[in-house]
HTML snippet that shows the backbone in 3Dmol.js (N, CA, C, O; Angstrom):
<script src="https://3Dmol.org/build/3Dmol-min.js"></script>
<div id="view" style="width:600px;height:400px;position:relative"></div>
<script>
const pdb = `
ATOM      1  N   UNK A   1       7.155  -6.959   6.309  1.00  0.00           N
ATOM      2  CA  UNK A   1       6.434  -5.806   5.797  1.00  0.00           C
ATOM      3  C   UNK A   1       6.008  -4.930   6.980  1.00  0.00           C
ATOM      4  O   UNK A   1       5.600  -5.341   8.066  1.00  0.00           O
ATOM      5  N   UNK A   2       6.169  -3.643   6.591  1.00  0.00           N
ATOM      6  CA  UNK A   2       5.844  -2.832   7.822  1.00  0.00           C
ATOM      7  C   UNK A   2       4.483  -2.513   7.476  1.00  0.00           C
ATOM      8  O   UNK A   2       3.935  -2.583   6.376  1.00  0.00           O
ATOM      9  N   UNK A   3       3.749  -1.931   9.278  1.00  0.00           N
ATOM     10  CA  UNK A   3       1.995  -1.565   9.206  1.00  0.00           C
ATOM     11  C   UNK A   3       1.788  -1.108   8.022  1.00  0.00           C
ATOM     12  O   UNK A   3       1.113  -1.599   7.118  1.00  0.00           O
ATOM     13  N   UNK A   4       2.539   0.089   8.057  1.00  0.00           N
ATOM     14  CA  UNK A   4       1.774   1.333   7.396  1.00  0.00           C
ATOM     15  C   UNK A   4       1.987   0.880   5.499  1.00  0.00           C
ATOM     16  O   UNK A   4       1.586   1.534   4.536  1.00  0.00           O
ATOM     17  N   UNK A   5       2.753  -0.447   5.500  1.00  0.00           N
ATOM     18  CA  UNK A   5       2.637  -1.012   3.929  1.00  0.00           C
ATOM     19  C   UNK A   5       1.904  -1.652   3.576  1.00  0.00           C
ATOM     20  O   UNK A   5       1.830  -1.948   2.383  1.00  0.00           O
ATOM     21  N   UNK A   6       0.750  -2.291   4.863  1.00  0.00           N
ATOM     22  CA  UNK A   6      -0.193  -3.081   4.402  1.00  0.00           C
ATOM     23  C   UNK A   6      -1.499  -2.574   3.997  1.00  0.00           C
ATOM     24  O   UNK A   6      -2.085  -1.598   4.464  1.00  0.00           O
ATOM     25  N   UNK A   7      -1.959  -3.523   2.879  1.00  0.00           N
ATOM     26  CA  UNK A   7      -3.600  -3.275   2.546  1.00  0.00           C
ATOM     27  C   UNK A   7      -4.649  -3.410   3.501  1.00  0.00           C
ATOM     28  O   UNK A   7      -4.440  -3.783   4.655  1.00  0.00           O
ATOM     29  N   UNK A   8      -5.825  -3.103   3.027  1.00  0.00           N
ATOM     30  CA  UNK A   8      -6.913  -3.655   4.299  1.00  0.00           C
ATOM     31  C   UNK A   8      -6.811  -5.080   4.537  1.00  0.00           C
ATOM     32  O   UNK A   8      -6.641  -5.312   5.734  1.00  0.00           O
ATOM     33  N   UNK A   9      -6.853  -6.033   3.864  1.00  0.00           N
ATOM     34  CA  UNK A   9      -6.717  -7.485   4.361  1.00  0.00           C
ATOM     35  C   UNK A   9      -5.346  -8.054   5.216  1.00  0.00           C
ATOM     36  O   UNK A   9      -5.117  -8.532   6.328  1.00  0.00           O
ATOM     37  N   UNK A  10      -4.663  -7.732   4.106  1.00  0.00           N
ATOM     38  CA  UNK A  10      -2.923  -7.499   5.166  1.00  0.00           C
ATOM     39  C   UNK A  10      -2.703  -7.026   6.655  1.00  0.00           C
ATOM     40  O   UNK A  10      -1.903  -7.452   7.488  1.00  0.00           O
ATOM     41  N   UNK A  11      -3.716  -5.947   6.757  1.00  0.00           N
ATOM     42  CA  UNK A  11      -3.806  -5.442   8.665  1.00  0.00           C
ATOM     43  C   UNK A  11      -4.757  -6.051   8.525  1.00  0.00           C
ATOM     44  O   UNK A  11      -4.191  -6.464   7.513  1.00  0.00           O
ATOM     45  N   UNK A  12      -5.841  -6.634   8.522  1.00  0.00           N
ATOM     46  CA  UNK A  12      -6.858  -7.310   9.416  1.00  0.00           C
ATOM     47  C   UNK A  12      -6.678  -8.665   9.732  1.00  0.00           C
ATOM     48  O   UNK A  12      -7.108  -9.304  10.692  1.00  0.00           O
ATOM     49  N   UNK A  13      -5.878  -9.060   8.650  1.00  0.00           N
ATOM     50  CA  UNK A  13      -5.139 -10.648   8.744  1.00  0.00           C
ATOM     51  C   UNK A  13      -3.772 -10.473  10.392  1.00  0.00           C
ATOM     52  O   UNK A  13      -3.522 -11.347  11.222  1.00  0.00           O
ATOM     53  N   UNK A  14      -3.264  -9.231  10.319  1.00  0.00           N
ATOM     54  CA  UNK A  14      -2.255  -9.100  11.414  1.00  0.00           C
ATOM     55  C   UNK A  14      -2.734  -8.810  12.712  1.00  0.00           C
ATOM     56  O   UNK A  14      -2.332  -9.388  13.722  1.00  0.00           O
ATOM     57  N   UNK A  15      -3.522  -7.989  12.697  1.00  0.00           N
ATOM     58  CA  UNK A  15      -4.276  -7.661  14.255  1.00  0.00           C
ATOM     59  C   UNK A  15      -4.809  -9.016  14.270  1.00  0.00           C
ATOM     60  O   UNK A  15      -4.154  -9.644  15.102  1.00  0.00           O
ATOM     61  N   UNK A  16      -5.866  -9.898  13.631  1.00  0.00           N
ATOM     62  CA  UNK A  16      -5.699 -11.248  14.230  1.00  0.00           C
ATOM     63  C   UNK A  16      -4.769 -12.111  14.736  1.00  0.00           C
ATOM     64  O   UNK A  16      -4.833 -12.943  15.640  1.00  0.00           O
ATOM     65  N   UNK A  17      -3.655 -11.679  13.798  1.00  0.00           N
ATOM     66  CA  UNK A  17      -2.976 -12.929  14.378  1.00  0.00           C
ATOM     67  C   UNK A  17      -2.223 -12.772  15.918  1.00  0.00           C
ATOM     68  O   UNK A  17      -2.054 -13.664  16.749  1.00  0.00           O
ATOM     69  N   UNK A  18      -1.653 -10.677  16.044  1.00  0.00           N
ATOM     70  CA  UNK A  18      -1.184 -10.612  17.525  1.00  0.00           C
ATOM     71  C   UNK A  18      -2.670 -10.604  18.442  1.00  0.00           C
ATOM     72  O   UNK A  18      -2.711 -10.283  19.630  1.00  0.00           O
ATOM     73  N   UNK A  19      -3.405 -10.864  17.941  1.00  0.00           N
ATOM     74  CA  UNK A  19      -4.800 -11.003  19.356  1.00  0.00           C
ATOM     75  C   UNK A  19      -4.510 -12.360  19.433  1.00  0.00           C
ATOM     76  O   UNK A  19      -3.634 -12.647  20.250  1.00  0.00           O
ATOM     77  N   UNK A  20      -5.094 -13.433  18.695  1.00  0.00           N
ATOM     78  CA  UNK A  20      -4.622 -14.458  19.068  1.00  0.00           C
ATOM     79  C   UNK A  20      -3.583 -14.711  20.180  1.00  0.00           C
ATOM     80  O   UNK A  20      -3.695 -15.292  21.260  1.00  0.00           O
ATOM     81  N   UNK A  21      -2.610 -14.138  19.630  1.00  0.00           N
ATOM     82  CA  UNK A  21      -1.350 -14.106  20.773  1.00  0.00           C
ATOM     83  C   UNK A  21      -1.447 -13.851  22.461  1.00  0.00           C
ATOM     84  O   UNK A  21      -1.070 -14.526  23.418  1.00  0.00           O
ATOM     85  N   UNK A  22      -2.206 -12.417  22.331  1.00  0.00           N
ATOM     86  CA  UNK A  22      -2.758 -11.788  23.236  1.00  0.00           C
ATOM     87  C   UNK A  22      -3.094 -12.337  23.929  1.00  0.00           C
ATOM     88  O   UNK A  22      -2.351 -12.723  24.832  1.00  0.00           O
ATOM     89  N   UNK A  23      -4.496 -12.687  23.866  1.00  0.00           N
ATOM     90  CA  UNK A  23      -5.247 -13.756  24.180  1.00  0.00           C
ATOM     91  C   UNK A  23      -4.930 -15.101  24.616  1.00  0.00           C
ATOM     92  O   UNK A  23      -5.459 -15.587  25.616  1.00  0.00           O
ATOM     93  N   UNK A  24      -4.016 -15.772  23.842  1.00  0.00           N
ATOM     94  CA  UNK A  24      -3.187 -16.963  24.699  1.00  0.00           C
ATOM     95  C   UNK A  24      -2.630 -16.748  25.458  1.00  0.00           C
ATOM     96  O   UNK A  24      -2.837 -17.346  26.514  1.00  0.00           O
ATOM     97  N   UNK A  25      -1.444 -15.626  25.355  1.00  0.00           N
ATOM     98  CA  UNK A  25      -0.758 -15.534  26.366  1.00  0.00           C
ATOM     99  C   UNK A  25      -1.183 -15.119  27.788  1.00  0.00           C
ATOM    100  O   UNK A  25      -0.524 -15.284  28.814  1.00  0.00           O
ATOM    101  N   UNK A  26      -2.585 -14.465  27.653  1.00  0.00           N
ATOM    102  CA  UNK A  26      -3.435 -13.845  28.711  1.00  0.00           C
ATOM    103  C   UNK A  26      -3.612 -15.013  29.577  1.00  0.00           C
ATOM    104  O   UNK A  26      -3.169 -14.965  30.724  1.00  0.00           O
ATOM    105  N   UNK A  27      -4.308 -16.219  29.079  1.00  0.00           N
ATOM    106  CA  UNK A  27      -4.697 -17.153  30.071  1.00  0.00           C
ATOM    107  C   UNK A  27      -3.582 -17.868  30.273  1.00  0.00           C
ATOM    108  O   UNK A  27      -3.705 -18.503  31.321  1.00  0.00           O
ATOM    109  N   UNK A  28      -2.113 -18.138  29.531  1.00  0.00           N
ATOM    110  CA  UNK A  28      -1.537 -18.437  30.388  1.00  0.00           C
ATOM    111  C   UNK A  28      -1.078 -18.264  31.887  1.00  0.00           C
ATOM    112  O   UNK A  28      -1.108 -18.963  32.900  1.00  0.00           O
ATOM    113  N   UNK A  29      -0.409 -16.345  31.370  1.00  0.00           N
ATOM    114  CA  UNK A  29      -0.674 -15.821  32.574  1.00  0.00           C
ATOM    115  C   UNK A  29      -1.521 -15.807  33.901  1.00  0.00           C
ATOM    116  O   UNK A  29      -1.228 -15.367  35.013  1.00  0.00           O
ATOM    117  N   UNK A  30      -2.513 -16.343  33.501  1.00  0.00           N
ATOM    118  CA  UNK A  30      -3.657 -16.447  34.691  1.00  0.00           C
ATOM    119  C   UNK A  30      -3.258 -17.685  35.353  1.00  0.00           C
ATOM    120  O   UNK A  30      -3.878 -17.918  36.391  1.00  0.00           O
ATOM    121  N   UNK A  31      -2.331 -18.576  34.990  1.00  0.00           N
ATOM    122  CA  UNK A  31      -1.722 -19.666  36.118  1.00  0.00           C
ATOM    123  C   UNK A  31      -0.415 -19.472  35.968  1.00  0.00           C
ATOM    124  O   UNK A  31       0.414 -20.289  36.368  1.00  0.00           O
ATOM    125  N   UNK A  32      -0.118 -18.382  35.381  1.00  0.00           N
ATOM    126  CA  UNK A  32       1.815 -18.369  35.270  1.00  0.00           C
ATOM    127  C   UNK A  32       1.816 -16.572  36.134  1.00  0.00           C
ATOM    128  O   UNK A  32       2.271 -15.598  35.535  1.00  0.00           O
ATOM    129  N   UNK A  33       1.384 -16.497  37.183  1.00  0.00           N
ATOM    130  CA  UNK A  33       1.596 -14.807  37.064  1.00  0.00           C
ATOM    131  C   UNK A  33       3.188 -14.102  37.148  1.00  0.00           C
ATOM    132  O   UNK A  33       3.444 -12.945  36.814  1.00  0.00           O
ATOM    133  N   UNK A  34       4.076 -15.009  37.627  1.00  0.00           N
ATOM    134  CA  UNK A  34       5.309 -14.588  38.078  1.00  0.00           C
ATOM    135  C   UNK A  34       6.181 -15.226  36.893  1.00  0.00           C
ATOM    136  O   UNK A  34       7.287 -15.573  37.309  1.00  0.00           O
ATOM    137  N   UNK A  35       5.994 -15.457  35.616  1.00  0.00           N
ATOM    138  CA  UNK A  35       6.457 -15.221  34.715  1.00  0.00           C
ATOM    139  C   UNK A  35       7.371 -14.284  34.004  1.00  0.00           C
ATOM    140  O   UNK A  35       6.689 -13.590  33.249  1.00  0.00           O
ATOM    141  N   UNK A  36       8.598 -13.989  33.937  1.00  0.00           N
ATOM    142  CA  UNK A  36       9.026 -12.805  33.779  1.00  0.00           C
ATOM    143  C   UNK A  36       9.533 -13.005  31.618  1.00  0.00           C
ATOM    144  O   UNK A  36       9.932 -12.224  30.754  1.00  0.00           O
ATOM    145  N   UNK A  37       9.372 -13.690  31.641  1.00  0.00           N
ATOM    146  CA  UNK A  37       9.326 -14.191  29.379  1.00  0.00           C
ATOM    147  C   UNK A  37       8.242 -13.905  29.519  1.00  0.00           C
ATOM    148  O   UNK A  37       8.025 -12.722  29.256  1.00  0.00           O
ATOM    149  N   UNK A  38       7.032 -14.722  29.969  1.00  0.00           N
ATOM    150  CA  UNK A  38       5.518 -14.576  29.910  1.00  0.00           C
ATOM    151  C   UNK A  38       5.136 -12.757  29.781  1.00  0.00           C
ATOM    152  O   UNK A  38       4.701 -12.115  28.825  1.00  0.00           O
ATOM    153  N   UNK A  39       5.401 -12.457  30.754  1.00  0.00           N
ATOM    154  CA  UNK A  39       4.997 -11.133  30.947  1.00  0.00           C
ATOM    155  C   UNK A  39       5.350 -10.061  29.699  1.00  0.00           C
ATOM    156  O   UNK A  39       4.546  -9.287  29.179  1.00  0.00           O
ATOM    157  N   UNK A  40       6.816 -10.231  29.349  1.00  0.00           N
ATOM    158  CA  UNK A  40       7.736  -9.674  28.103  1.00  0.00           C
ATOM    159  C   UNK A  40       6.829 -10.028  26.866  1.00  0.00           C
ATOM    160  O   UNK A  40       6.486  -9.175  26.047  1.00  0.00           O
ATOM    161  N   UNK A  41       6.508 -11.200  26.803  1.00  0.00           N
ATOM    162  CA  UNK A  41       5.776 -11.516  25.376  1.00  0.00           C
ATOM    163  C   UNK A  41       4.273 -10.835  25.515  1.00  0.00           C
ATOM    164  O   UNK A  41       3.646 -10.230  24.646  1.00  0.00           O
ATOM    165  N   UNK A  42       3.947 -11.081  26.682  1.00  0.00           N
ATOM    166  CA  UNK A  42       2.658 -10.552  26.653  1.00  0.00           C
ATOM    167  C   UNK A  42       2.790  -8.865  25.898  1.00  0.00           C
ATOM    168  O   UNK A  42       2.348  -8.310  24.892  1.00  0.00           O
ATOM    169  N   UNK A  43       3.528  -8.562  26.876  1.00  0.00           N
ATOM    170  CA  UNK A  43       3.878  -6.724  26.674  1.00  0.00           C
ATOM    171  C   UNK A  43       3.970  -6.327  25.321  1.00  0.00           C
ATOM    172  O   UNK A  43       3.358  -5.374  24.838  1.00  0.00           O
ATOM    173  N   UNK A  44       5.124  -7.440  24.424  1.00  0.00           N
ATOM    174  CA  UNK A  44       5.304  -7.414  23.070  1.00  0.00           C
ATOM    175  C   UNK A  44       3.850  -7.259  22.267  1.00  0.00           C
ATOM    176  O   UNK A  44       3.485  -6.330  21.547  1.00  0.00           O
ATOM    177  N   UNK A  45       3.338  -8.144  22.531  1.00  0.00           N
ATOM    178  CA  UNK A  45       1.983  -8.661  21.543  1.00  0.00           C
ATOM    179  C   UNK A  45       1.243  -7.949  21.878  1.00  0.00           C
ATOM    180  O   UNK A  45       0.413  -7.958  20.968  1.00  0.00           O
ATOM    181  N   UNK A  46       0.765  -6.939  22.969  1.00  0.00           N
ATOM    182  CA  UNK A  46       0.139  -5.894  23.725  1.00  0.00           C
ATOM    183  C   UNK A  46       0.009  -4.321  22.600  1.00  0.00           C
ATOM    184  O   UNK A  46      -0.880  -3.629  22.106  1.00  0.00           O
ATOM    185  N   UNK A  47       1.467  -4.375  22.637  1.00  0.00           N
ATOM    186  CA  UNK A  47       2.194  -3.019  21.386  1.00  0.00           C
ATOM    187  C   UNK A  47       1.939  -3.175  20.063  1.00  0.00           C
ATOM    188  O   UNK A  47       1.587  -2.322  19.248  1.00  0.00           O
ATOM    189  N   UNK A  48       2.169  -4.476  19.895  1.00  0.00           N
ATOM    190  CA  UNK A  48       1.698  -4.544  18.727  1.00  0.00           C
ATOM    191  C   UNK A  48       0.722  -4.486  18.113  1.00  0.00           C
ATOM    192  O   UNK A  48       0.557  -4.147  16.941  1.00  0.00           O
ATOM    193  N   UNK A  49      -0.398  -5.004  19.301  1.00  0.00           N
ATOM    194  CA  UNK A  49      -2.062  -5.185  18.631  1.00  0.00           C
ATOM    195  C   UNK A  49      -2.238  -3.646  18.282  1.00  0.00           C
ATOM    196  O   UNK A  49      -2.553  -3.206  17.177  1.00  0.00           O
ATOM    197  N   UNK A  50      -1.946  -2.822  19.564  1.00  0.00           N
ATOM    198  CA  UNK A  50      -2.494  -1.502  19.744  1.00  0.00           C
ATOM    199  C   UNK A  50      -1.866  -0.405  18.391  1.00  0.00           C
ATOM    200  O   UNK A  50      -2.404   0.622  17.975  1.00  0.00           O
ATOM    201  N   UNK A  51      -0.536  -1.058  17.911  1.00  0.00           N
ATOM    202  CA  UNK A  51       0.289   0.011  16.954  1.00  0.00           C
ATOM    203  C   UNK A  51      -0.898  -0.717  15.704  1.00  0.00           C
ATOM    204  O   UNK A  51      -1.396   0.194  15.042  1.00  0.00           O
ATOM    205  N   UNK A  52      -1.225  -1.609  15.437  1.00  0.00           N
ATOM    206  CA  UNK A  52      -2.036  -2.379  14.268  1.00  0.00           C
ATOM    207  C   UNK A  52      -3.123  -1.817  14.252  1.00  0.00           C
ATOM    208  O   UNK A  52      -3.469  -1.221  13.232  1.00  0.00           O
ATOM    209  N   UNK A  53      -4.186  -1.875  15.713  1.00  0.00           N
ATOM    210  CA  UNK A  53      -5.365  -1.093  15.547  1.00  0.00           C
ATOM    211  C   UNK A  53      -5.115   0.461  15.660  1.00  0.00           C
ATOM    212  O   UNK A  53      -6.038   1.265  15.792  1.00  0.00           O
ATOM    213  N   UNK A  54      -4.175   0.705  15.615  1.00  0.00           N
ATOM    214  CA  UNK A  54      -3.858   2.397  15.325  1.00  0.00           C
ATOM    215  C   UNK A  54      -3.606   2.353  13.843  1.00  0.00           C
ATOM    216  O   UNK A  54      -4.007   3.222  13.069  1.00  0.00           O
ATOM    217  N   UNK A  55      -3.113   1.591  13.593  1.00  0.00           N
ATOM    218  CA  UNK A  55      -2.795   2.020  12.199  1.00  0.00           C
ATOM    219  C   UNK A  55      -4.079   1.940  11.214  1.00  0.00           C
ATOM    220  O   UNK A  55      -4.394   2.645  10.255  1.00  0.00           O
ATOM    221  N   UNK A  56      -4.707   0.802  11.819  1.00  0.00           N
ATOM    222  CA  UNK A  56      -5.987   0.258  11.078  1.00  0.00           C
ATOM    223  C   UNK A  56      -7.016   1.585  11.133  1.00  0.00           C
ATOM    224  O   UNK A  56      -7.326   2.139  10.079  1.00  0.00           O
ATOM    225  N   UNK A  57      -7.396   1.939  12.095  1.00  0.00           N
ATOM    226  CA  UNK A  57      -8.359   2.702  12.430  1.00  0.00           C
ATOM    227  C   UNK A  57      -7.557   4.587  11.530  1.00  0.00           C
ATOM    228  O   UNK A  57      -8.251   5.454  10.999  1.00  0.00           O
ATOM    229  N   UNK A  58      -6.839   4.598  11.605  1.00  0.00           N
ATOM    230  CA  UNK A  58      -6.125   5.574  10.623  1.00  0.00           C
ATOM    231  C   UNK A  58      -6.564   5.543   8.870  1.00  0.00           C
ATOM    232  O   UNK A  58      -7.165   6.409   8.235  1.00  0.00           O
ATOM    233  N   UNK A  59      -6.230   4.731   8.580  1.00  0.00           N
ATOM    234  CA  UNK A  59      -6.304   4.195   7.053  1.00  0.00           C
ATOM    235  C   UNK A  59      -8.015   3.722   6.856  1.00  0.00           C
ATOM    236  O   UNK A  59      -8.384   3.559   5.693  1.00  0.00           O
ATOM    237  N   UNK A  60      -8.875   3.540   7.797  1.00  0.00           N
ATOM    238  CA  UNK A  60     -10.089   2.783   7.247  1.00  0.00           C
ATOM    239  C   UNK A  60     -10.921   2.954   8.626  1.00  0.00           C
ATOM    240  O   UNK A  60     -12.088   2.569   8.709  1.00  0.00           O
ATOM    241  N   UNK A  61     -10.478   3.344   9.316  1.00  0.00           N
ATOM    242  CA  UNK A  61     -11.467   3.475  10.977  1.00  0.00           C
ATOM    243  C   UNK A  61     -11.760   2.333  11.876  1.00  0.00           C
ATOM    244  O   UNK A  61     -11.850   1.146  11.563  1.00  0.00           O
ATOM    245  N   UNK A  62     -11.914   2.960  13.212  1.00  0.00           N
ATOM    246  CA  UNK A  62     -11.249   2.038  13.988  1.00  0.00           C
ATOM    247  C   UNK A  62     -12.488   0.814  14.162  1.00  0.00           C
ATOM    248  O   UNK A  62     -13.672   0.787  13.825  1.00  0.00           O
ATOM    249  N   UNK A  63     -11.900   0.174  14.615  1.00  0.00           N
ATOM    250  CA  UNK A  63     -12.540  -1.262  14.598  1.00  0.00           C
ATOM    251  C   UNK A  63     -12.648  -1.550  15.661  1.00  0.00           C
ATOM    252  O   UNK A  63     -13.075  -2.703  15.602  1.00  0.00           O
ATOM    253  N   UNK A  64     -12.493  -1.131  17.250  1.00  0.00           N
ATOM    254  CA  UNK A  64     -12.867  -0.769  18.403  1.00  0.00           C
ATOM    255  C   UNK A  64     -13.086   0.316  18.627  1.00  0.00           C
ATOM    256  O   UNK A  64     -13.026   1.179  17.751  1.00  0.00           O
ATOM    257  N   UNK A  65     -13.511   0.648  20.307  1.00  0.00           N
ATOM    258  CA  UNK A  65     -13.973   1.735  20.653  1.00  0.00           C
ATOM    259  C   UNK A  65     -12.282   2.442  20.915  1.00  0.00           C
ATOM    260  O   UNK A  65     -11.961   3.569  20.537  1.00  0.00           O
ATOM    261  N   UNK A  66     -11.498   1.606  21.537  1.00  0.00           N
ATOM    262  CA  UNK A  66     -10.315   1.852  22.236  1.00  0.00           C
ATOM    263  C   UNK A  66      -9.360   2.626  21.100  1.00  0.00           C
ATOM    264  O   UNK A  66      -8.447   3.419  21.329  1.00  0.00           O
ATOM    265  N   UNK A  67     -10.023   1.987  19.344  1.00  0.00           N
ATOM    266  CA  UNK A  67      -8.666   3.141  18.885  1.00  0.00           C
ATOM    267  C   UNK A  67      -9.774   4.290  17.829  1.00  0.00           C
ATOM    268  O   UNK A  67      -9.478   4.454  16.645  1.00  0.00           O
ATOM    269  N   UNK A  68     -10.981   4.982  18.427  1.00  0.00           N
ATOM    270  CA  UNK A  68     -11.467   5.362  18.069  1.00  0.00           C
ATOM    271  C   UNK A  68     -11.006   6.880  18.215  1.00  0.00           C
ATOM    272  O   UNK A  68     -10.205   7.115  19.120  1.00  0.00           O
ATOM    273  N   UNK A  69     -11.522   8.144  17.248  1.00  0.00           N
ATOM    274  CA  UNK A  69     -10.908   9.148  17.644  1.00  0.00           C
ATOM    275  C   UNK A  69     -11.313   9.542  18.893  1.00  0.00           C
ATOM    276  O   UNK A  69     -12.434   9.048  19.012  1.00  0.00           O
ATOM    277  N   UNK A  70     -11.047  10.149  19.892  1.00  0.00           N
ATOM    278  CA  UNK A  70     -11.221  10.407  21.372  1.00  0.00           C
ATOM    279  C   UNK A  70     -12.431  11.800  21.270  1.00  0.00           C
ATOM    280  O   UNK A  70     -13.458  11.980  21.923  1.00  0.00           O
ATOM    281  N   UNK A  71     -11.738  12.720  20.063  1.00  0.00           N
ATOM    282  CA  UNK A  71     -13.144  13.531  19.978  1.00  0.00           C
ATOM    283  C   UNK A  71     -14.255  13.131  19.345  1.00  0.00           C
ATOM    284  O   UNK A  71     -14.997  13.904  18.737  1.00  0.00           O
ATOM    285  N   UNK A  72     -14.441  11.833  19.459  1.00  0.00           N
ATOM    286  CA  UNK A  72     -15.595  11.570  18.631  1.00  0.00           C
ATOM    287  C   UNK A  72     -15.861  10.313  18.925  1.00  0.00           C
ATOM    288  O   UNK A  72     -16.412   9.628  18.064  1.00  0.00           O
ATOM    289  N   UNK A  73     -15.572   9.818  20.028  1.00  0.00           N
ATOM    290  CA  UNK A  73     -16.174   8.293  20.418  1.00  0.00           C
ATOM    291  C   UNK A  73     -17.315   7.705  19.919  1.00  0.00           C
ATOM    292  O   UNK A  73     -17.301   6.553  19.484  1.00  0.00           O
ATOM    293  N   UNK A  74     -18.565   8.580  19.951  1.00  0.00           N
ATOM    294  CA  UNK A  74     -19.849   7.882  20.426  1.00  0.00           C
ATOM    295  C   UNK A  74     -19.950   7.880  18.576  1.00  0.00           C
ATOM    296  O   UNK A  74     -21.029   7.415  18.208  1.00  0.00           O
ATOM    297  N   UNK A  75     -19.089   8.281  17.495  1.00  0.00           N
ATOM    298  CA  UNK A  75     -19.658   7.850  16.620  1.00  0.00           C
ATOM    299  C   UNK A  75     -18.735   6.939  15.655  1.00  0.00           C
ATOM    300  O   UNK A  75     -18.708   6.882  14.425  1.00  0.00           O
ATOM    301  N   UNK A  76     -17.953   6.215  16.678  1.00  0.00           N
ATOM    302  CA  UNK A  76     -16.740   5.523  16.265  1.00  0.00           C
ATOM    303  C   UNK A  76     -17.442   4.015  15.441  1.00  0.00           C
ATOM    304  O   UNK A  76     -16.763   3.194  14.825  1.00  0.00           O
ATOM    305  N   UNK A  77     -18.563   3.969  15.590  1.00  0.00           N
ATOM    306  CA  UNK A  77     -18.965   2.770  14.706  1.00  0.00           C
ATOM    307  C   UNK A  77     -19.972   3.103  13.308  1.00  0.00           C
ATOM    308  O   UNK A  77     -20.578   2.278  12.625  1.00  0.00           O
ATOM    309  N   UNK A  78     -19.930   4.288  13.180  1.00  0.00           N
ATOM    310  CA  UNK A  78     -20.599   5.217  11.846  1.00  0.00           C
ATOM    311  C   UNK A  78     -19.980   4.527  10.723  1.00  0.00           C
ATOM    312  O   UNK A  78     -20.543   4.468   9.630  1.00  0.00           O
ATOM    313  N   UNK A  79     -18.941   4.048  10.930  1.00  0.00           N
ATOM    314  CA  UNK A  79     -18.177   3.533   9.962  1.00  0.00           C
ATOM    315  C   UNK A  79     -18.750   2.180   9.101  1.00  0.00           C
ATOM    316  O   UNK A  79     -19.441   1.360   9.705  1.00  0.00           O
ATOM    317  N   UNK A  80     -18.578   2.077   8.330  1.00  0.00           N
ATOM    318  CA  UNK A  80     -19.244   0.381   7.708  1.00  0.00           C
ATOM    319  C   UNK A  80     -17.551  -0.310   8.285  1.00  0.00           C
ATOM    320  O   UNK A  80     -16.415   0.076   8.011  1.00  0.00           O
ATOM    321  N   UNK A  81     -18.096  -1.600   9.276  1.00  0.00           N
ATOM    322  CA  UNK A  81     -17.063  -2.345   9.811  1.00  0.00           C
ATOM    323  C   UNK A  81     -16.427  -3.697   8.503  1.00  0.00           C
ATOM    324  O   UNK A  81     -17.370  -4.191   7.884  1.00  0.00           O
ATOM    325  N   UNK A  82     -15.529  -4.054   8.245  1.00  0.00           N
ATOM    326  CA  UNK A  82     -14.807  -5.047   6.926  1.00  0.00           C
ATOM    327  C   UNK A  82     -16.031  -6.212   6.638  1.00  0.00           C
ATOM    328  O   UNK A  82     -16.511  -6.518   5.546  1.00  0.00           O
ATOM    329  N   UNK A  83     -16.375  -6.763   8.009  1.00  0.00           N
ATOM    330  CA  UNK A  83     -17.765  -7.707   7.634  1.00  0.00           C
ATOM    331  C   UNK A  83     -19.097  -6.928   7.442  1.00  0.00           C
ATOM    332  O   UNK A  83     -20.054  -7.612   7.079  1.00  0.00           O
ATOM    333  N   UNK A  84     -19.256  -5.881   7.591  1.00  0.00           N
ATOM    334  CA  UNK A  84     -20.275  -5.296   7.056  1.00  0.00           C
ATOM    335  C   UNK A  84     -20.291  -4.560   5.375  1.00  0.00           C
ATOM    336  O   UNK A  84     -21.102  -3.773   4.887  1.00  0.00           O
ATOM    337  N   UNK A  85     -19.196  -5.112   4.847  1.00  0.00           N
ATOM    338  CA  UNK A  85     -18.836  -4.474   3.467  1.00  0.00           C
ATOM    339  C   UNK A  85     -17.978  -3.438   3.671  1.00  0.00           C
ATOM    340  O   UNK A  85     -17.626  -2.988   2.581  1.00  0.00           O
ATOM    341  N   UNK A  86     -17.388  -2.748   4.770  1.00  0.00           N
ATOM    342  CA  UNK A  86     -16.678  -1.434   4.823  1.00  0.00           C
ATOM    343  C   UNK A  86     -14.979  -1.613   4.053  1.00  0.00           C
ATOM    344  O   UNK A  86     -14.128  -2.377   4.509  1.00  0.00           O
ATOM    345  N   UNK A  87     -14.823  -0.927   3.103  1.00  0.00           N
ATOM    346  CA  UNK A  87     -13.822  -0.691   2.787  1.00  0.00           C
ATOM    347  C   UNK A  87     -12.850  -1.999   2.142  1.00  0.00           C
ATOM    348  O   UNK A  87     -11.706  -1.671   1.827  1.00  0.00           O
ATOM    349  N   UNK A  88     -13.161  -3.150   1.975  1.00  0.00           N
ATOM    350  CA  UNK A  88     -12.701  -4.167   1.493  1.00  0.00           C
ATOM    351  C   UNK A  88     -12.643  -4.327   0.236  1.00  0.00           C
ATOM    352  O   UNK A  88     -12.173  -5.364  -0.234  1.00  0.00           O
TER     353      UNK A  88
END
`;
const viewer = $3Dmol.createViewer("view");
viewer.addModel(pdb, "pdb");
viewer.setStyle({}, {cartoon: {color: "spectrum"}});
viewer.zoomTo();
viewer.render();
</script>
């Protein structure tokens, strides 16, 4: 299924799962640095989080600061966040 076909639970279930990724693969890296798969997967799971929280923050608002609109940072959490009841 592509981003832009998923519901709110459908992307919030997916940006977890490539952070997860992220995130593992991060501390591998921290004893693998000359990894050249390592690095590739990292990069992969990198694009992906960021195309997910773009898409997320599009459809329902962003859920970091990082995919917040740029003209409007400081009120990027105005939003009711999914555990605060927003949009679920």
């Amino acid at each position: 299924m592509m981003i832009n076909q998923m519901n709110q639970a459908q992307l919030l279930h997916w940006i977890d799962r490539v952070s997860f990724a992220v995130v593992d693969i991060t501390e591998y890296l921290d004893t693998q640095k000359k990894k050249k798969k390592a690095i590739n997967y990292f990069n992969h799971y990198i694009d992906l989080r960021r195309s997910a929280l773009q898409a997320y923050a599009q459809k329902y608002g962003p859920l970091t600061i990082d995919s917040a609109n740029p003209d409007n940072y400081w009120n990027w959490s105005d939003v009711p966040l999914p555990w605060e009841g927003g949009n679920c």
